[in-house]
N, C-alpha and C positions, 0 to 999 in steps of 0.2 A: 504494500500500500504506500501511496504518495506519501509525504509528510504536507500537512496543510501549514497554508500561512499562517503565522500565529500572532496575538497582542500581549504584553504581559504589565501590569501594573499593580503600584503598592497600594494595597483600600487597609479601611477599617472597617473592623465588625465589630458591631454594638451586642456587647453583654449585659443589660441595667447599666450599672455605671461603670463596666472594664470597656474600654477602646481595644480591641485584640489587634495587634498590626498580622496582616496575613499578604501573601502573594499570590496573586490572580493572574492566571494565565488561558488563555478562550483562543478557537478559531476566528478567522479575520471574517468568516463565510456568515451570511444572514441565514437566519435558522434556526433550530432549537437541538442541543445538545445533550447528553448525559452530562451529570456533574460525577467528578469526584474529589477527596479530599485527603490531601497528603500530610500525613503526620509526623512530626521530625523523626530524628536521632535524639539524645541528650545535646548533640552543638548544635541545637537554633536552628530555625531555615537559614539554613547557610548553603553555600553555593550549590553543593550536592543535591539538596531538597528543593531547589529552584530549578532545577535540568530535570529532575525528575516530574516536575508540573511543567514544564514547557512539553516534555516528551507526550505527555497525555494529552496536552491540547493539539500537539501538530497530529494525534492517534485521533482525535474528535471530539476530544470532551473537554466540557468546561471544568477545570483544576484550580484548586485556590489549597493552599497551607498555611495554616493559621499557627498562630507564635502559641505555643503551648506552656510557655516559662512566663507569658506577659505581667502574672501577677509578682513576680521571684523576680527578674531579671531582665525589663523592656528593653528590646533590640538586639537582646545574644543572640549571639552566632561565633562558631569557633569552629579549629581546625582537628586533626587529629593527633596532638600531642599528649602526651601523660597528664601534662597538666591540664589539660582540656577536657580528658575523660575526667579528673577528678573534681571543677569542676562541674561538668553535666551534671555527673552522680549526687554530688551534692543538691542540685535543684530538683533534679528526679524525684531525692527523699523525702522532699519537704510538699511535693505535689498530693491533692487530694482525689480520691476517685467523683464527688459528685461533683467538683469544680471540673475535672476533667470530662465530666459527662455535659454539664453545662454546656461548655466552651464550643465542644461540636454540635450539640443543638442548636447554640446561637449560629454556627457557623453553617448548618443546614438549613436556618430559616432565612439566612442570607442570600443561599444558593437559589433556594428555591421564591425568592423575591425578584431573584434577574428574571423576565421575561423570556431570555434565551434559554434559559436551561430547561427541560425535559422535568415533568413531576410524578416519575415514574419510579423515583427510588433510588439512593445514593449511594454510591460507591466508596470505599476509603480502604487505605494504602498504607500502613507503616512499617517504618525499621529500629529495630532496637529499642530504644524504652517506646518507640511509635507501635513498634510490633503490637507489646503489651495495649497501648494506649487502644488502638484498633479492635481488641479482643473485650476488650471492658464494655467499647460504646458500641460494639456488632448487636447488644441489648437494643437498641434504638430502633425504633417501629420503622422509620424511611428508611435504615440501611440496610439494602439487598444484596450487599457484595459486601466482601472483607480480604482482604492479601494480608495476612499477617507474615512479617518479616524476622526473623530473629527475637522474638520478641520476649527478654527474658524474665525469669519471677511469676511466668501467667501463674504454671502449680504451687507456688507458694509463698504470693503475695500481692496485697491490692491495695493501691497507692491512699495513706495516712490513713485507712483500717485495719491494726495491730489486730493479728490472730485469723484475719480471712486471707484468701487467695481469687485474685479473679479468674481462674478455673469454674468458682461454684455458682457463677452467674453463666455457664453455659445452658442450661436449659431455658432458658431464656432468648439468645439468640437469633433474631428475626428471620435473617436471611443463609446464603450461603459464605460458608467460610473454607478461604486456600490459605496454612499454613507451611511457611519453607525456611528451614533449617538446616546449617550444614554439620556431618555431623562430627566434624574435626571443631565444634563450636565450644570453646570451654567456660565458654559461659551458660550453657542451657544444658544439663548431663540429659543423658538418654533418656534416663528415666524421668526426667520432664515432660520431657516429647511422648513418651508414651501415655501420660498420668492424663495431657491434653488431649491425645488421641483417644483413648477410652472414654473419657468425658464426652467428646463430641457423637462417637460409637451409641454410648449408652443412652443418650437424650435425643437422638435419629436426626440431628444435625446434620443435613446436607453442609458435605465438605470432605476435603482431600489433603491430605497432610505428604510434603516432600521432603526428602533427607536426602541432603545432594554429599557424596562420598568424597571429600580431601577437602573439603569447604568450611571454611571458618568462621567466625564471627565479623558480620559485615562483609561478608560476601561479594555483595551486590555495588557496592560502593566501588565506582572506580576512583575512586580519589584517595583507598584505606590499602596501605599494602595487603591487607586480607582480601583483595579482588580477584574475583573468580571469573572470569569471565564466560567459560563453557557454561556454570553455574547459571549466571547473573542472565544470561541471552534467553536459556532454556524457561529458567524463572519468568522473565517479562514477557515471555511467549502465552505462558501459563495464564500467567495476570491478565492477559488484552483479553483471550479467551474465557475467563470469568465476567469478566467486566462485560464484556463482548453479549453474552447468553445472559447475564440476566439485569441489566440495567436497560 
């Protein structure tokens, strides 16, 4: 397929009273579009997570990624240094799951205020603590697609509630969910990946779980010497195809 001309600019989404900074990125074409909604890393929409929304709008869809740290830290963004992961980690710990659940509702009542977008059901995409983010808000009635990425803690933890795991919000689930893991990843041990798989198994979760062999954590990043690329092409093939079938 072509890549379509694209527009991309910085908006605000209104949360009550958080201004979210996010980045919008839409085909140049008159139309109505699927939306989806790209969820960082721990570094910010930073450059990686802005190619990744441009990627989606020249595929057809209207893409926007909202600052998920806006209440922690307005305008991070960083690279992949030690000191960077440490850090992300640190704003990660301090994030809450209904603030986080908030943030994309606002950010899906936004989507679905453009005119051009499709109100047929949203899409959303994350990596890394986005993975996670993605698997908490796949609860959300409009989200019919999920890519979860890397996304570590799902089995056994859910962000500022001490003693749960967003694993046990899986029966809940709206739509369908593609989880992708690699499994040289040492940050998600096996039996995480399995603990999610049975969950999804158990509660007849339409979804597909991948385990790409010599693929590490952050895979998919070609900006993280962990890039996989046979991984990373195979994954986004996966993804258009999800997205593709039910949005």
């Amino acid at each position: 397929m072509t890549a379509l001309d694209i527009k991309t600019e910085a908006i605000i989404i209104n949360n009550n009273d958080l201004k979210i900074d996010a980045y919008l990125a839409q085909p140049q074409q008159d139309g109505q579009f699927p939306a989806v909604i790209v969820v960082q890393e721990i570094f910010g929409v930073n450059d990686h997570i802005r190619d990744v929304t441009r990627r989606f709008a020249q595929a057809g869809y209207i893409a926007v990624a909202p600052a998920i740290y806006q209440r922690l830290a307005p305008g991070f963004e960083t690279g992949y240094t030690a000191e960077a992961v440490d850090i992300g980690r640190k704003y990660k710990n301090q994030t809450k799951a209904s603030e986080l659940l908030s943030d994309i509702k606002a950010t899906i009542d936004y989507l679905y205020r453009l005119p051009q977008v499709k109100k047929t059901g949203i899409g959303t995409i994350g990596f890394c603590f986005g993975g996670h983010v993605v698997s908490l808000v796949s609860t959300l009635p409009e989200i019919k697609a999920t890519a979860s990425f890397y996304g570590a803690g799902i089995a056994n933890w859910k962000p500022g509630e001490e003693g749960q795991a967003t694993v046990e919000c899986t029966p809940d689930i709206t739509g369908k969910l593609s989880a992708f893991f690699g499994k040289e990843d040492a940050s998600i041990p096996t039996e995480q990946v399995d603990i999610i798989e049975t969950a999804l198994k158990d509660n007849n979760i339409p979804h597909q779980v991948f385990r790409y062999p010599g693929a590490e954590h952050g895979f998919f990043c070609d900006q993280r010497g962990s890039y996989n690329e046979e991984a990373a092409k195979d994954a986004w093939s996966k993804v258009l195809k999800l997205f593709g079938t039910q949005l």
